[in-house]
mmCIF file of the N, C-alpha and C atoms, coordinates in Angstrom:
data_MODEL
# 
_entry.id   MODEL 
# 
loop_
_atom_site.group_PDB 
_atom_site.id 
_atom_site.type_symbol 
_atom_site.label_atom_id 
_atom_site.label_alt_id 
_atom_site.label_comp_id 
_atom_site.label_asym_id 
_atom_site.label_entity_id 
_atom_site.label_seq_id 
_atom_site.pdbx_PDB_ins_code 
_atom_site.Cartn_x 
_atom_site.Cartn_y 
_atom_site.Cartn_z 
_atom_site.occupancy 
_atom_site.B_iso_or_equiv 
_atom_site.pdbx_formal_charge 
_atom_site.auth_seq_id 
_atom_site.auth_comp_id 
_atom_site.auth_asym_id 
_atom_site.auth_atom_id 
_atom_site.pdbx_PDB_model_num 
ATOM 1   N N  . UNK A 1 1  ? 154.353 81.191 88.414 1.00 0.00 ? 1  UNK A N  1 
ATOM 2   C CA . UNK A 1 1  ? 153.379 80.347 87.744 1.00 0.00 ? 1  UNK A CA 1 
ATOM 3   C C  . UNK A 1 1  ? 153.748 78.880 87.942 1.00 0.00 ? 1  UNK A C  1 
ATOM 4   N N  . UNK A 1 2  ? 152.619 78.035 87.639 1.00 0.00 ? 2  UNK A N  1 
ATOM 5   C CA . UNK A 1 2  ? 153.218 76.524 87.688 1.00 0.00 ? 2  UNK A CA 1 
ATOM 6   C C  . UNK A 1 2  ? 153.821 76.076 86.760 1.00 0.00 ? 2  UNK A C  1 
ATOM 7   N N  . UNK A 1 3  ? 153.912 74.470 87.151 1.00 0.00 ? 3  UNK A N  1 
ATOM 8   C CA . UNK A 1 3  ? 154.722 74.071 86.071 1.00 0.00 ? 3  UNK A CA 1 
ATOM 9   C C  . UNK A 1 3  ? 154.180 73.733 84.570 1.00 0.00 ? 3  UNK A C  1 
ATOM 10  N N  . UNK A 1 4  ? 152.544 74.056 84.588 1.00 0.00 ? 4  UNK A N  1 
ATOM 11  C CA . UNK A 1 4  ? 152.065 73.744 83.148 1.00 0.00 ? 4  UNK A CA 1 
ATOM 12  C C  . UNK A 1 4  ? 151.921 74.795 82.543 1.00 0.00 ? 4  UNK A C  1 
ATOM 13  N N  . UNK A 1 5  ? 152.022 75.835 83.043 1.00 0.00 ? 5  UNK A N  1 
ATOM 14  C CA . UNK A 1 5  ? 151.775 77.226 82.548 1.00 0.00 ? 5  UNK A CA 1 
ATOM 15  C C  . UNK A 1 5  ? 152.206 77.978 81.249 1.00 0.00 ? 5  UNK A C  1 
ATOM 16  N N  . UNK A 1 6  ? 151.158 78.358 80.390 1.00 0.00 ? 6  UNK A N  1 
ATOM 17  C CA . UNK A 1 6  ? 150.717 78.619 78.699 1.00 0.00 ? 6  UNK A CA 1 
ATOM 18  C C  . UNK A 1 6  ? 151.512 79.931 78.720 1.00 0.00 ? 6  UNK A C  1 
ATOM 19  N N  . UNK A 1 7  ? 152.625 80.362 78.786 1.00 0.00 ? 7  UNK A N  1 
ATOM 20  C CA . UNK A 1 7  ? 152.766 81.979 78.180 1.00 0.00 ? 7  UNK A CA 1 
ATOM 21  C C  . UNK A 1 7  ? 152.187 82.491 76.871 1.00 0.00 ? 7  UNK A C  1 
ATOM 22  N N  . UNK A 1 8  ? 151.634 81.695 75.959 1.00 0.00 ? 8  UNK A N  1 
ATOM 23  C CA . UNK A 1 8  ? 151.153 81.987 75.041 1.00 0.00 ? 8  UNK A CA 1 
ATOM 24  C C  . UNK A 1 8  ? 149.528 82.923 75.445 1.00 0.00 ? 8  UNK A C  1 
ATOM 25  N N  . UNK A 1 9  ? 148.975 81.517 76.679 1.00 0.00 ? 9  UNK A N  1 
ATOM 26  C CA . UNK A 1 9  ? 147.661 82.659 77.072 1.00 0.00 ? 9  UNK A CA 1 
ATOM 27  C C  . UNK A 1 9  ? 148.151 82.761 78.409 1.00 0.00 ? 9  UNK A C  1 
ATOM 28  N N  . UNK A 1 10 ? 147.406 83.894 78.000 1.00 0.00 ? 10 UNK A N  1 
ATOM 29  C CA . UNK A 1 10 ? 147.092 84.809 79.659 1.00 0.00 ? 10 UNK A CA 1 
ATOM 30  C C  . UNK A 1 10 ? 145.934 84.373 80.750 1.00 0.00 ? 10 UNK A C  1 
ATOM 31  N N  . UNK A 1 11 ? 146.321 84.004 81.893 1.00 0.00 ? 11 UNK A N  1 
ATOM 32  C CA . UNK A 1 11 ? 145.356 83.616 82.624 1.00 0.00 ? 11 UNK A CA 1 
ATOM 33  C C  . UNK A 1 11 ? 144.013 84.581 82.716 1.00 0.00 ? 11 UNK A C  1 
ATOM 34  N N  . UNK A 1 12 ? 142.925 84.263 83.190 1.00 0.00 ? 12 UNK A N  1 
ATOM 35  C CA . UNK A 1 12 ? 141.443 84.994 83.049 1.00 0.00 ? 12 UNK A CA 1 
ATOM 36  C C  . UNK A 1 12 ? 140.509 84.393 84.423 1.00 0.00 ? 12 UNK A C  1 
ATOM 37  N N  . UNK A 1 13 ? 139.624 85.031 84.863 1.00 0.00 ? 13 UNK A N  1 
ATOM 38  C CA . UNK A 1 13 ? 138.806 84.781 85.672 1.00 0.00 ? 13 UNK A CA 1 
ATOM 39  C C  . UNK A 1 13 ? 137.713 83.821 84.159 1.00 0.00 ? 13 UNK A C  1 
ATOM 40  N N  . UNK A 1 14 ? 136.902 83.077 84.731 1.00 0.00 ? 14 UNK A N  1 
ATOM 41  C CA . UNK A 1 14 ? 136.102 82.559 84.217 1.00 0.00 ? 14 UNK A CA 1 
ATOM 42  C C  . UNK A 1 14 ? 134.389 82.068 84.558 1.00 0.00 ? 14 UNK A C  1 
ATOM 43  N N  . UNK A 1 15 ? 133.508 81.896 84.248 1.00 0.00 ? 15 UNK A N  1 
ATOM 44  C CA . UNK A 1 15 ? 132.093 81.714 84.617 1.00 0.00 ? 15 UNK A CA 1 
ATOM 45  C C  . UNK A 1 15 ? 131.858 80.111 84.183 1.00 0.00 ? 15 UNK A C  1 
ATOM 46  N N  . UNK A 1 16 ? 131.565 79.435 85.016 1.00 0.00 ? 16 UNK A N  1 
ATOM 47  C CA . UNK A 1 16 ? 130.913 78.256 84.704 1.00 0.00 ? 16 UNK A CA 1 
ATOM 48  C C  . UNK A 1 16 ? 129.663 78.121 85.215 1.00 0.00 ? 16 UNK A C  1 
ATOM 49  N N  . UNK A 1 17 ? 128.607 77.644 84.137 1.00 0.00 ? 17 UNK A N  1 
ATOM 50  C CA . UNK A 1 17 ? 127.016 77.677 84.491 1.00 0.00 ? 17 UNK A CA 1 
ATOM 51  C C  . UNK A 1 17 ? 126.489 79.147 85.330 1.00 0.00 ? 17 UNK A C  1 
ATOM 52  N N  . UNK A 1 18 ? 127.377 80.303 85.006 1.00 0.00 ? 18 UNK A N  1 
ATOM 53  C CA . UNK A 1 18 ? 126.725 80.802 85.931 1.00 0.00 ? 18 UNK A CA 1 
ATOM 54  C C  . UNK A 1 18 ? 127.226 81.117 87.013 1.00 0.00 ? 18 UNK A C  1 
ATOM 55  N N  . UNK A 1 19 ? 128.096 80.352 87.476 1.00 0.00 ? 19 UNK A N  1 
ATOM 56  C CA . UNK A 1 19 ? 129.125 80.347 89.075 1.00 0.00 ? 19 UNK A CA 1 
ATOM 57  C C  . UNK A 1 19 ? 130.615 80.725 88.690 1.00 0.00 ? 19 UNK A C  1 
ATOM 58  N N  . UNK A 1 20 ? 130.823 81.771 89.217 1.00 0.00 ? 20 UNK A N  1 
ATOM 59  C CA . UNK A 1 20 ? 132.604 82.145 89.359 1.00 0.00 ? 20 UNK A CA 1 
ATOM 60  C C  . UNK A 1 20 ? 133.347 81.065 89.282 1.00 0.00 ? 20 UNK A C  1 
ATOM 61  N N  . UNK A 1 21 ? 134.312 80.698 88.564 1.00 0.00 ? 21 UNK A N  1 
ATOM 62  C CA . UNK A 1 21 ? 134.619 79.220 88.612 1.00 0.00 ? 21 UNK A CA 1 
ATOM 63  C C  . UNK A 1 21 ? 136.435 79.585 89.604 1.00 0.00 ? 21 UNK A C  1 
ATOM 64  N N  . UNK A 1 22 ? 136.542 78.985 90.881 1.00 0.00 ? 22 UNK A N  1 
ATOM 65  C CA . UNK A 1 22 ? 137.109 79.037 91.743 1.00 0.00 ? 22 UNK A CA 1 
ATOM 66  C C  . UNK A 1 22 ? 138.084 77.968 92.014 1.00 0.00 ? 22 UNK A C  1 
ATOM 67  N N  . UNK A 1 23 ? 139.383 78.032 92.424 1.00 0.00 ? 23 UNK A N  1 
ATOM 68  C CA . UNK A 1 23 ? 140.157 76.584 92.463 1.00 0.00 ? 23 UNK A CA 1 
ATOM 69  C C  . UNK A 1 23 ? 139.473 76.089 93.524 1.00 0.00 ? 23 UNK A C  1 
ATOM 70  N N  . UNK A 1 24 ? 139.189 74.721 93.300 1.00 0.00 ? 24 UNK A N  1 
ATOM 71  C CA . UNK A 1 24 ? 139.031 73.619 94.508 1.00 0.00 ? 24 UNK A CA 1 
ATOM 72  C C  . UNK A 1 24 ? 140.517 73.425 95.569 1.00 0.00 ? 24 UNK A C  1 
ATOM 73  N N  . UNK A 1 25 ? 141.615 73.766 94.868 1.00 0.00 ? 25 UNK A N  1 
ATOM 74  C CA . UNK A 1 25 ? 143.045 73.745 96.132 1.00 0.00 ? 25 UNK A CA 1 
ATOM 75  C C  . UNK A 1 25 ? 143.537 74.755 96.433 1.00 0.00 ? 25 UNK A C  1 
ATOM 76  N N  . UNK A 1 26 ? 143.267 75.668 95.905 1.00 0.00 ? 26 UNK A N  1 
ATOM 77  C CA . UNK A 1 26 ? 143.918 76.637 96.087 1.00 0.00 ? 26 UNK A CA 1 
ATOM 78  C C  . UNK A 1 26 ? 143.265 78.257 96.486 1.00 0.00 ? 26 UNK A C  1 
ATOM 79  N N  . UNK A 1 27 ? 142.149 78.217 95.659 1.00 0.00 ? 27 UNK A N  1 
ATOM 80  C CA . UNK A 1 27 ? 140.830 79.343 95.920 1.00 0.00 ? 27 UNK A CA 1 
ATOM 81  C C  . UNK A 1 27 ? 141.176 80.781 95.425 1.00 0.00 ? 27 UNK A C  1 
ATOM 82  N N  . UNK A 1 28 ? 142.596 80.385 94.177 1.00 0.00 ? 28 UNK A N  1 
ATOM 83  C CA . UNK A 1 28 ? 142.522 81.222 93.068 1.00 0.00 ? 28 UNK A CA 1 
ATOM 84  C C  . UNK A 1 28 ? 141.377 81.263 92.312 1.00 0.00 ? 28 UNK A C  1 
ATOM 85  N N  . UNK A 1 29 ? 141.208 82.598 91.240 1.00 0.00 ? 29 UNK A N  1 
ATOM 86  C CA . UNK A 1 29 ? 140.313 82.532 90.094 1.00 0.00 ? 29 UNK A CA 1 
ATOM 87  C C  . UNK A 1 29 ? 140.429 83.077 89.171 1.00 0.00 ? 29 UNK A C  1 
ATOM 88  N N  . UNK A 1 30 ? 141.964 82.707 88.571 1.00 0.00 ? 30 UNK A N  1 
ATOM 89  C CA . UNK A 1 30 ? 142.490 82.897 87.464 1.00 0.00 ? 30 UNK A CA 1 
ATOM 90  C C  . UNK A 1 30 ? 142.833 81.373 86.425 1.00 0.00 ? 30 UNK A C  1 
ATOM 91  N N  . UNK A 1 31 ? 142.733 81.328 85.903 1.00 0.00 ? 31 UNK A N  1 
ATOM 92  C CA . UNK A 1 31 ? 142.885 79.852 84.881 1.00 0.00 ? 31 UNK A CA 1 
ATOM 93  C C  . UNK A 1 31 ? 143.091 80.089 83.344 1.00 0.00 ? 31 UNK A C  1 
ATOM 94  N N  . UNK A 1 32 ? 143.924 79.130 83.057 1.00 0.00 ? 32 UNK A N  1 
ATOM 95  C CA . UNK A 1 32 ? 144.135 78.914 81.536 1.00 0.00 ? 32 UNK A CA 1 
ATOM 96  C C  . UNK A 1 32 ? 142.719 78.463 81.013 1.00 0.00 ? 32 UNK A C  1 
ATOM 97  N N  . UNK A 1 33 ? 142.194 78.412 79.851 1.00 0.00 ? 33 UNK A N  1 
ATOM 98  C CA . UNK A 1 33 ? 142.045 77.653 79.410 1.00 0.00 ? 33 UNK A CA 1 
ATOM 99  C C  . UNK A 1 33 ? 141.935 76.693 78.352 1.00 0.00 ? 33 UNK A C  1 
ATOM 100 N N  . UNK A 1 34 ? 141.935 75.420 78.259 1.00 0.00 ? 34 UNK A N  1 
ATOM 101 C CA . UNK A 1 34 ? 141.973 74.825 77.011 1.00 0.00 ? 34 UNK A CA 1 
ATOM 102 C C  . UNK A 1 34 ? 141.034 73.589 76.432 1.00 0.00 ? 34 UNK A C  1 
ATOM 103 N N  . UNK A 1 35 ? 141.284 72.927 75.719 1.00 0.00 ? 35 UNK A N  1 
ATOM 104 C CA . UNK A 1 35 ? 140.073 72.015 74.930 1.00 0.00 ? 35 UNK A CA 1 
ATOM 105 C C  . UNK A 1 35 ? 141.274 71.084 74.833 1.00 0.00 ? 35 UNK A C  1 
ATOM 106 N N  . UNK A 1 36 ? 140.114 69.544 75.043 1.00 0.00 ? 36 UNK A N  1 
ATOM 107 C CA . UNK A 1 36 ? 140.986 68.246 75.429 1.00 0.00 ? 36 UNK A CA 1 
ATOM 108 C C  . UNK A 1 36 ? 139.769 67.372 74.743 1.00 0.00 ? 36 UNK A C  1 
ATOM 109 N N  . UNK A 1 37 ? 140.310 66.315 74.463 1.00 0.00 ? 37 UNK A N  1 
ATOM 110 C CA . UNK A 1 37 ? 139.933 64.867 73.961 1.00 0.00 ? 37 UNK A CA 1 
ATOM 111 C C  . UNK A 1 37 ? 139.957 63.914 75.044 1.00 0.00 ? 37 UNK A C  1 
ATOM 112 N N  . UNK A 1 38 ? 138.796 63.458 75.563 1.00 0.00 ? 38 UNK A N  1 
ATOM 113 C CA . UNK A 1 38 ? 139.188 62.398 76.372 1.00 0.00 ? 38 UNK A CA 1 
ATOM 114 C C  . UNK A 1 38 ? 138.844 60.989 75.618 1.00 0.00 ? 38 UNK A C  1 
ATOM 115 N N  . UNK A 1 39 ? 139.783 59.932 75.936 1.00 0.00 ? 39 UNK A N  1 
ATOM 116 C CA . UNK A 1 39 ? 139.195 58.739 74.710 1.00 0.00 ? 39 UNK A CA 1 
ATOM 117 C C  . UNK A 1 39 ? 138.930 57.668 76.090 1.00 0.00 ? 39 UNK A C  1 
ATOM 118 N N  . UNK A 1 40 ? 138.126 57.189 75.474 1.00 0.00 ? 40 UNK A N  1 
ATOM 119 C CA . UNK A 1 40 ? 137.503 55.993 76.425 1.00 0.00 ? 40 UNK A CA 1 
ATOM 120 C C  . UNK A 1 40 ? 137.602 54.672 75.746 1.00 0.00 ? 40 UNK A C  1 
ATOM 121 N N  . UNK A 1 41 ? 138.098 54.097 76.433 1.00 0.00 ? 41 UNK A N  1 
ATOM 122 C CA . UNK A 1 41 ? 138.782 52.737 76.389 1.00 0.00 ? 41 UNK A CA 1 
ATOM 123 C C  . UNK A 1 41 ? 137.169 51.519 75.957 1.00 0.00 ? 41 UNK A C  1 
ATOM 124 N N  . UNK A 1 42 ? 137.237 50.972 74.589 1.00 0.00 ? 42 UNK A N  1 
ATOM 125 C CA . UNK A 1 42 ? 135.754 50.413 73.825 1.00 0.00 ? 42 UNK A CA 1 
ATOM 126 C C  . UNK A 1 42 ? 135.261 51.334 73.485 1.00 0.00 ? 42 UNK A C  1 
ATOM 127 N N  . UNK A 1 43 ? 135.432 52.452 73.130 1.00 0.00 ? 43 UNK A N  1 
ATOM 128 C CA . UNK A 1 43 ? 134.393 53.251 73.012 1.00 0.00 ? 43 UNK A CA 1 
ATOM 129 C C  . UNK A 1 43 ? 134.629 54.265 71.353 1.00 0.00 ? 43 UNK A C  1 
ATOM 130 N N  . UNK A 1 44 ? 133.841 53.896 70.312 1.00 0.00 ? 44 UNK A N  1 
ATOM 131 C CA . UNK A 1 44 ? 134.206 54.391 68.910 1.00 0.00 ? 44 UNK A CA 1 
ATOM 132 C C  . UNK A 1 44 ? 134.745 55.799 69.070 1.00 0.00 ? 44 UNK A C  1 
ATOM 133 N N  . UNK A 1 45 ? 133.902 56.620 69.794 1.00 0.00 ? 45 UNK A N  1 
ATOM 134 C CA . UNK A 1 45 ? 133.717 58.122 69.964 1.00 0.00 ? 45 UNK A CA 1 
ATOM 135 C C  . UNK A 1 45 ? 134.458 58.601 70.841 1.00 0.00 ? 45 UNK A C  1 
ATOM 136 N N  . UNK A 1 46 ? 135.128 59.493 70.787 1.00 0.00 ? 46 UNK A N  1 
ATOM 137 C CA . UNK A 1 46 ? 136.047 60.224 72.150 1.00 0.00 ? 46 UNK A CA 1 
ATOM 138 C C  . UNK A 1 46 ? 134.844 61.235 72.333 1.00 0.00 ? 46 UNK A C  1 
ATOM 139 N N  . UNK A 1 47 ? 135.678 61.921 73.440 1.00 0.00 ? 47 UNK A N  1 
ATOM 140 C CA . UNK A 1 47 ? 134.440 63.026 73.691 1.00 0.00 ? 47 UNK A CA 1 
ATOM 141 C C  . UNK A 1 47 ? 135.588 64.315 74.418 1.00 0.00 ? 47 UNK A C  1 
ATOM 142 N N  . UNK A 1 48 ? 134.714 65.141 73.424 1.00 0.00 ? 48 UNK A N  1 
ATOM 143 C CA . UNK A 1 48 ? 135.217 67.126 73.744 1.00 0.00 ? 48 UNK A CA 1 
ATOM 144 C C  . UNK A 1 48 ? 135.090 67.249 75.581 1.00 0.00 ? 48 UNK A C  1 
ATOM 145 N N  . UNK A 1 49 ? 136.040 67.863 75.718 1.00 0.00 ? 49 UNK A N  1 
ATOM 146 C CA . UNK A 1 49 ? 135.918 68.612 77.375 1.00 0.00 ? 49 UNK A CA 1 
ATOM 147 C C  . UNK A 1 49 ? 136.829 69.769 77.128 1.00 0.00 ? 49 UNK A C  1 
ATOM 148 N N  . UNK A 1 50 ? 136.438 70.948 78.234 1.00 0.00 ? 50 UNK A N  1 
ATOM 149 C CA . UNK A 1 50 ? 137.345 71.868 78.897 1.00 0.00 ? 50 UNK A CA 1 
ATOM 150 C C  . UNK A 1 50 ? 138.120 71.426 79.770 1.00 0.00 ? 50 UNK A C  1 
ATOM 151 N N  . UNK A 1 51 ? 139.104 72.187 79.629 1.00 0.00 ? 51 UNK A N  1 
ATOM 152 C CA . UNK A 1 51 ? 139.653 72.342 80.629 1.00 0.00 ? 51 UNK A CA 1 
ATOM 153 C C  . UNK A 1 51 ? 140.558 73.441 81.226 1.00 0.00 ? 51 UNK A C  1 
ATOM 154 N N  . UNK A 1 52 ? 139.953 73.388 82.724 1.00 0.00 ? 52 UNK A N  1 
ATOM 155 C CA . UNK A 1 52 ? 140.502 75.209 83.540 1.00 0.00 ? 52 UNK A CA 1 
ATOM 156 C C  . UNK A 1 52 ? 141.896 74.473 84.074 1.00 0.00 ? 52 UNK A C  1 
ATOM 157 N N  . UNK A 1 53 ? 143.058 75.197 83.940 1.00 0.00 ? 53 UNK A N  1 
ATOM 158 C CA . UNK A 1 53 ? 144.335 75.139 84.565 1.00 0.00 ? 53 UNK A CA 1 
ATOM 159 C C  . UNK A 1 53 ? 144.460 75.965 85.259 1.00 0.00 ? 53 UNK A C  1 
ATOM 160 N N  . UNK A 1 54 ? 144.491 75.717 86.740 1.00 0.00 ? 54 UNK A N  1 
ATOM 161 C CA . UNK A 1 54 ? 144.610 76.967 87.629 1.00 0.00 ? 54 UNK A CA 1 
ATOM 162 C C  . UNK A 1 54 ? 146.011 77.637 87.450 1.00 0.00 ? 54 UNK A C  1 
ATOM 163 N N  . UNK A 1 55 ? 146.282 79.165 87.596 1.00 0.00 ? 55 UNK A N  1 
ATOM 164 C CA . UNK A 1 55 ? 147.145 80.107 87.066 1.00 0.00 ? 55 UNK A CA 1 
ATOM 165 C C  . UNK A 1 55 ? 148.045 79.832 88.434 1.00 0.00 ? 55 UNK A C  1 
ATOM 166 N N  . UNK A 1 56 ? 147.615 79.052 89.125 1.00 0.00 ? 56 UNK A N  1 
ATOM 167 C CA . UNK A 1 56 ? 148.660 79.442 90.793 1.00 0.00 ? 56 UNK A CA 1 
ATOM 168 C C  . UNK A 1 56 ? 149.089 78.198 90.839 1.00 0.00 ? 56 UNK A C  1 
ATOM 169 N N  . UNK A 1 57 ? 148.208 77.024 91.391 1.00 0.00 ? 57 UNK A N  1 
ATOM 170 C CA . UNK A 1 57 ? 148.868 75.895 91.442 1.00 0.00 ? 57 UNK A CA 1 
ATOM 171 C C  . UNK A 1 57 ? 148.478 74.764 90.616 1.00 0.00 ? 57 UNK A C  1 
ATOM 172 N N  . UNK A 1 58 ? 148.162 74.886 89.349 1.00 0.00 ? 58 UNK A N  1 
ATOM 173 C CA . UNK A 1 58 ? 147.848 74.025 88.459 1.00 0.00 ? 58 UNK A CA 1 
ATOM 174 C C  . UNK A 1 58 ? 147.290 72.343 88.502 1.00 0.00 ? 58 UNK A C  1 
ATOM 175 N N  . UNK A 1 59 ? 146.145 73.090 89.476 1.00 0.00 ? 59 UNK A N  1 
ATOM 176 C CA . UNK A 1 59 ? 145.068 72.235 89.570 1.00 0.00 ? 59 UNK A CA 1 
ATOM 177 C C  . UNK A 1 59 ? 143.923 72.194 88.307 1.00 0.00 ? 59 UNK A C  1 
ATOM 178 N N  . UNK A 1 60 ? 143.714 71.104 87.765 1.00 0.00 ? 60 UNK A N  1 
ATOM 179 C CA . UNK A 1 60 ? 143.129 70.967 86.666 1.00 0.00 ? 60 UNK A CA 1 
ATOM 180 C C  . UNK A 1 60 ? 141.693 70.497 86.885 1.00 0.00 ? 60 UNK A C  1 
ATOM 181 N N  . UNK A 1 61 ? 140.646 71.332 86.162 1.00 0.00 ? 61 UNK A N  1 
ATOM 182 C CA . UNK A 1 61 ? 138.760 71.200 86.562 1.00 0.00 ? 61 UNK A CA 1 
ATOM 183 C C  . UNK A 1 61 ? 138.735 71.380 85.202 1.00 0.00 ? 61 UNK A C  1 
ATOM 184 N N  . UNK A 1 62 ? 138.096 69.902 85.015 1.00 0.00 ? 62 UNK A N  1 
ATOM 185 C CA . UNK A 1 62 ? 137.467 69.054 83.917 1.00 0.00 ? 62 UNK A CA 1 
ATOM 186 C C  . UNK A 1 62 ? 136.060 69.254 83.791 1.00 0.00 ? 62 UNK A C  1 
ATOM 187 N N  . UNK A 1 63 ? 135.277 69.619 82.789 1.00 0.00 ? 63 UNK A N  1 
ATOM 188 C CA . UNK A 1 63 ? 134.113 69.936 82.369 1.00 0.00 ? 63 UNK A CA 1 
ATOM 189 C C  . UNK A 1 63 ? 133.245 69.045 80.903 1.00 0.00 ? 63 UNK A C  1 
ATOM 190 N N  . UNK A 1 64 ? 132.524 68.724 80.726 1.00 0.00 ? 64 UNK A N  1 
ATOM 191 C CA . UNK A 1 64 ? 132.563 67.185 79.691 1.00 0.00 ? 64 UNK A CA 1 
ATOM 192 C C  . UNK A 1 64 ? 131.701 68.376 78.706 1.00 0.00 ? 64 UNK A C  1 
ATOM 193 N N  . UNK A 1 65 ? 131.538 68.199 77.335 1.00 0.00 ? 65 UNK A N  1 
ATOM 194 C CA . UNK A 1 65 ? 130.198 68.524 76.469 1.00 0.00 ? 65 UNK A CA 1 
ATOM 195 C C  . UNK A 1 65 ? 130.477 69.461 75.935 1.00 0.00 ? 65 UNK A C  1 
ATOM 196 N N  . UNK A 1 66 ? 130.084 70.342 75.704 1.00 0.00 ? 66 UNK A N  1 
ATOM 197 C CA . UNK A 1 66 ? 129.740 72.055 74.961 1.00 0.00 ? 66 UNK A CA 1 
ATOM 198 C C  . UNK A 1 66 ? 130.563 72.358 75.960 1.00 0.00 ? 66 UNK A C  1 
ATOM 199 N N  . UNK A 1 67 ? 131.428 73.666 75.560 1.00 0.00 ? 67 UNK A N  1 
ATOM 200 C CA . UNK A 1 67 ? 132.006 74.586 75.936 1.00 0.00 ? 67 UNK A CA 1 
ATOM 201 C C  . UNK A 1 67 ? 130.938 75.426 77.250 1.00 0.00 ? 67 UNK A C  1 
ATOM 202 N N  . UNK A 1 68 ? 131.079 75.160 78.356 1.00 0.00 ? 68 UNK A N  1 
ATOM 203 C CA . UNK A 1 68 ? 130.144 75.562 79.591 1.00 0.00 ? 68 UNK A CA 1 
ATOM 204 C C  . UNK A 1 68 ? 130.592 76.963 80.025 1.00 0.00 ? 68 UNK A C  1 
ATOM 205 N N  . UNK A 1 69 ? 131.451 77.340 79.958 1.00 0.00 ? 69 UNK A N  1 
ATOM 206 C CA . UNK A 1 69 ? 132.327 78.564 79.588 1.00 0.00 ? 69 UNK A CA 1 
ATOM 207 C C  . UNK A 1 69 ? 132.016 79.836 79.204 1.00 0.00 ? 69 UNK A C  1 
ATOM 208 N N  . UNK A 1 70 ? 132.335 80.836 80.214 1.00 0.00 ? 70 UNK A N  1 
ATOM 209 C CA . UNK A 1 70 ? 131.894 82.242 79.578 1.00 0.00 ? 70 UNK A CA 1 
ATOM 210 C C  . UNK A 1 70 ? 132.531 83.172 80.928 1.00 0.00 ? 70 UNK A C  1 
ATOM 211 N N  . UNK A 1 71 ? 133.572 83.377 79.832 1.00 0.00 ? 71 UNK A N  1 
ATOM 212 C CA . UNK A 1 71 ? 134.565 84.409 80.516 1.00 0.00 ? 71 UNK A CA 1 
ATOM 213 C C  . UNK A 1 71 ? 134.415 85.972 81.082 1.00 0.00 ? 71 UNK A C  1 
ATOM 214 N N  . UNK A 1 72 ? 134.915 85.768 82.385 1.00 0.00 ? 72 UNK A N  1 
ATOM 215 C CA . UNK A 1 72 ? 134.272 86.530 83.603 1.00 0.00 ? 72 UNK A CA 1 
ATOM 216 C C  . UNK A 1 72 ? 134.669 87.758 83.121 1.00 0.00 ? 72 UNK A C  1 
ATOM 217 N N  . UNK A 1 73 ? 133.646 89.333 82.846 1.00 0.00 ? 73 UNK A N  1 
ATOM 218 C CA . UNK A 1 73 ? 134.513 90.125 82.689 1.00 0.00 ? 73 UNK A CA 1 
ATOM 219 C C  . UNK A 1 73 ? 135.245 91.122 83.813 1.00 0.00 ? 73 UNK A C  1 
ATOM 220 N N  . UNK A 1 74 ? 136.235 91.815 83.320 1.00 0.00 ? 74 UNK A N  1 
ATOM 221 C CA . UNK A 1 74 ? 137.308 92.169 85.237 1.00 0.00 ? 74 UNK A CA 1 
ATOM 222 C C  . UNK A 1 74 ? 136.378 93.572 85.384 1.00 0.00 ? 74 UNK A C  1 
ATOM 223 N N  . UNK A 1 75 ? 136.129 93.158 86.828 1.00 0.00 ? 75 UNK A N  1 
ATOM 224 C CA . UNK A 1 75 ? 135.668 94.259 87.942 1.00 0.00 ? 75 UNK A CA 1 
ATOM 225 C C  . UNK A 1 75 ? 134.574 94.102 87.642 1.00 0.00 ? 75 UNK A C  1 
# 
């Protein structure tokens, strides 16, 4: 596993919008995932995102808004 890797969760295939959600570096499709705060610099409001941690090489795919999310089920 990498070096950010959750033993607490277990990696999962996942669905975004609809589409197998796939590493962009690596072309695993297993991922952590978790919920992040991004704060913007002037800005009163932070704002909710996902985020997929790839299970192989912990490449991180950022998603902004509502939980877009809906976990792939196996086979």
């Amino acid at each position: 596993m990498g070096l950010f890797y959750n033993k607490q969760k277990a990696p999962a295939p996942y669905t975004v919008l609809d589409k197998a959600l796939i590493c962009q570096h690596c072309g695993n499709e297993t991922f952590i995932m978790e919920e992040s705060v991004i704060h913007f610099r002037g800005e009163i409001s932070n704002r909710a995102a996902t985020v997929f941690i790839c299970a192989n090489c912990t490449h991180v795919h950022w998603f902004m808004g509502e939980q877009p999310n809906i976990p792939r089920m196996p086979g």
